[in-house]
C-alpha positions in Angstrom: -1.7 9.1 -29.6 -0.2 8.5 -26.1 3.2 6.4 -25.6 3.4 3.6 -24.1 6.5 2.6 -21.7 7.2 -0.8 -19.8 8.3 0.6 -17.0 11.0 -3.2 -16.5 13.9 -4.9 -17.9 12.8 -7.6 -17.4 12.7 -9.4 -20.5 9.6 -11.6 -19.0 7.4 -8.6 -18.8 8.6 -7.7 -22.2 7.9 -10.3 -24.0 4.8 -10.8 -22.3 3.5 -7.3 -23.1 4.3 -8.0 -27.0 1.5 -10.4 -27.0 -0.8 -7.3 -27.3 0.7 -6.2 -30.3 0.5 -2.5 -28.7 3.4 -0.2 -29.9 5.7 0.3 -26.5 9.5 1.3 -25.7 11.0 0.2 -22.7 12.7 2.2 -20.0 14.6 0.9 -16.9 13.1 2.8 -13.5 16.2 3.5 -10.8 13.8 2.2 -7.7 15.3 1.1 -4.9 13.3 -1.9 -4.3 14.3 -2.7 -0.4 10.9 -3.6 1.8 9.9 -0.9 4.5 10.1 -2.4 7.9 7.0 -4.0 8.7 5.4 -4.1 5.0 3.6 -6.8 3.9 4.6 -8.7 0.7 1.5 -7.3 -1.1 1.8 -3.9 0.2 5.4 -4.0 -1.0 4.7 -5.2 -4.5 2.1 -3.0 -5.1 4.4 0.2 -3.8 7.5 -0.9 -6.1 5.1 -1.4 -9.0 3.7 2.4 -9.2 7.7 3.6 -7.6 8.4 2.4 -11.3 5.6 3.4 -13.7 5.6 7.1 -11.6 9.2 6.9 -12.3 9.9 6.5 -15.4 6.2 8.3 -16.3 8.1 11.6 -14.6 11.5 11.0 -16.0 9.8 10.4 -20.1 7.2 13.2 -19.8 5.1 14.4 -22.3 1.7 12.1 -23.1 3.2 9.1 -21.9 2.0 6.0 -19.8 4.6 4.1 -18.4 3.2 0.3 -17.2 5.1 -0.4 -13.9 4.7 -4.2 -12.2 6.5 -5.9 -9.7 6.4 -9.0 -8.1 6.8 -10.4 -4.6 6.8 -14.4 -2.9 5.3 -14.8 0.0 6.0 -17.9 1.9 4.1 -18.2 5.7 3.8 -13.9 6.2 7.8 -14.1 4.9 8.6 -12.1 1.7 10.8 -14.0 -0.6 12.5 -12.0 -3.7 15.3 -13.0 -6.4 17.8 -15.4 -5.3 20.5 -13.9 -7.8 22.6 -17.2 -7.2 22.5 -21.2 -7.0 22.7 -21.4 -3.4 19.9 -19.0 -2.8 18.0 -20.5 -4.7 18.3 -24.0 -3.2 17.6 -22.4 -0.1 14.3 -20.9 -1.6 13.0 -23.9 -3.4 13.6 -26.0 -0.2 11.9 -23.8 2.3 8.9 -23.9 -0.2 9.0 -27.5 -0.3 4.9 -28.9 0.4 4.0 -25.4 1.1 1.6 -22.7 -0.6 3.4 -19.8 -1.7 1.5 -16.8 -2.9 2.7 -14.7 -5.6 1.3 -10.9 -5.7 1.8 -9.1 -8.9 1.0 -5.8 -8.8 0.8 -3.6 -11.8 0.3 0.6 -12.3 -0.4 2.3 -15.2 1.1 6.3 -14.8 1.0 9.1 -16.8 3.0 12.1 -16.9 0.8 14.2 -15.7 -0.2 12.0 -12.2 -2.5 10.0 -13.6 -2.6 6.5 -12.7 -4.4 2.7 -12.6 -3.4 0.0 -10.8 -4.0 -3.4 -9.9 -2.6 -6.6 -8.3 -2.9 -10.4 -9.2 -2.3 -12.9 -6.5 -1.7 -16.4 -7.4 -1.0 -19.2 -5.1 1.6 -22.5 -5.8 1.1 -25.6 -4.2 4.2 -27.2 -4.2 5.4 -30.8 -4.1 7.2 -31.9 -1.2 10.8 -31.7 -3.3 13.7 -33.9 -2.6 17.1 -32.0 -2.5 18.6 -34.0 -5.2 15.4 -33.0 -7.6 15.8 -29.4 -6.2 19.4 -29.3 -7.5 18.8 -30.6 -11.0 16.3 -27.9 -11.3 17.9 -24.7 -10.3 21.3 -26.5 -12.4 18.9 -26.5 -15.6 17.1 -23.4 -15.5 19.2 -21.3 -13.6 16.2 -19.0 -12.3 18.3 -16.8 -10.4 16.3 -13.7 -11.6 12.7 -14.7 -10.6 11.1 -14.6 -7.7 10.5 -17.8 -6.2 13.2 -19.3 -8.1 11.4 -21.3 -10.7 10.2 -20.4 -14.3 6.5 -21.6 -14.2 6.7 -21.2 -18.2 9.5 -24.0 -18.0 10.5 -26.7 -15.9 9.5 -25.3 -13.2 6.1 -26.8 -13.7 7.0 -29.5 -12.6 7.6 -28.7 -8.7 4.0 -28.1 -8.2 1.0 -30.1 -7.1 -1.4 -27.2 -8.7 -1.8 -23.2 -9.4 -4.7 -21.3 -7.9 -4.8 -18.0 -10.1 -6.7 -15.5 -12.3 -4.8 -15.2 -14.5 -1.9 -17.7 -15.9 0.2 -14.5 -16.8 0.5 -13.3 -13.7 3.2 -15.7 -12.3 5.6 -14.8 -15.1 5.3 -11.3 -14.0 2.4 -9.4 -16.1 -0.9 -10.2 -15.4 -2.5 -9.5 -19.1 -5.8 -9.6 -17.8 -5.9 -6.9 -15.4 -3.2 -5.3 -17.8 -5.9 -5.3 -20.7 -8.0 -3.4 -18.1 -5.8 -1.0 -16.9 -4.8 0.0 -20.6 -8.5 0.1 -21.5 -8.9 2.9 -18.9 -6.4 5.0 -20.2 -7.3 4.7 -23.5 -5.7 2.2 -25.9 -8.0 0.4 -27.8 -7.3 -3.7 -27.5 -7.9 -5.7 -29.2 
């Protein structure tokens, strides 16, 4: 039987992949994840996402699939990624203040030998108009200074929206499960 990889550290992807109770190691892919000049958010999501699963696919050999998925914010053509830090974040949350933000979350499933699926989930966040002071309590409570966006929709974060437009409610945490299913479907594994 083929192995399967989650191409991430992040622990979101991670703990969203367990809920297939598939067998799966993890592997972290040395990407460098800087935007071409000129990319579009969704072009650039859906390039890092097989840069990883090809990756780590290449480094693992043998009969394995490694699941790659990244994703990117896009606020008004603009691409928005991790803040890594309070003030960033601020600055994030407040420049998506009573706007849509789209989320594209690209996934690709690669084998070893070239092989490869992929697919992308975009998801759109209609935010609140947010007041600074609410803006601050937030990012000082969850601290989501490794998401993109800088909230944690599976959190408090929900409450900075007006309403979600998706697929998929995975997707926004970082795996889309439904196109994931698919993609793991093609390659063989047998879910449920």
């Amino acid at each position: 039987m083929a192995r399967l990889v989650l191409a991430s550290s992040s622990r979101y992807r991670r703990e969203l992949l367990q809920r297939l109770r598939l067998a799966f190691d993890v592997a972290s892919p040395a990407v460098d994840e800087t935007a071409l000049p000129g990319e579009a958010p969704g072009m650039l999501a859906a390039r890092l996402a097989q840069a990883k699963a090809r990756a780590v696919a290449l480094q693992l050999g043998g009969d394995t699939w490694a699941l790659g998925s990244d994703q990117v914010a896009e606020v008004e053509g603009r691409a928005l990624g991790k803040p890594g830090g309070r003030d960033a974040a601020i600055a994030q949350l407040d420049s998506m203040s009573g706007r849509v933000v789209r989320f594209h979350t690209a996934l690709c499933l690669a084998h070893a030998d070239g092989r490869l699926h992929a697919g992308c989930d975009l998801t759109e966040v209609h935010f609140r108009v947010l007041e600074a002071a609410e803006i601050g309590r937030y990012v000082d409570a969850e601290q989501p200074f490794d998401c993109a966006g800088s909230f944690k929709s599976e959190g408090l974060g929900i409450a900075l929206f007006e309403r979600i437009d998706n697929r998929d409610p995975t997707a926004l945490i970082g795996l889309p499960l439904i196109a994931t299913c698919r993609l793991l479907r093609a390659a063989g594994f047998a879910l449920p």
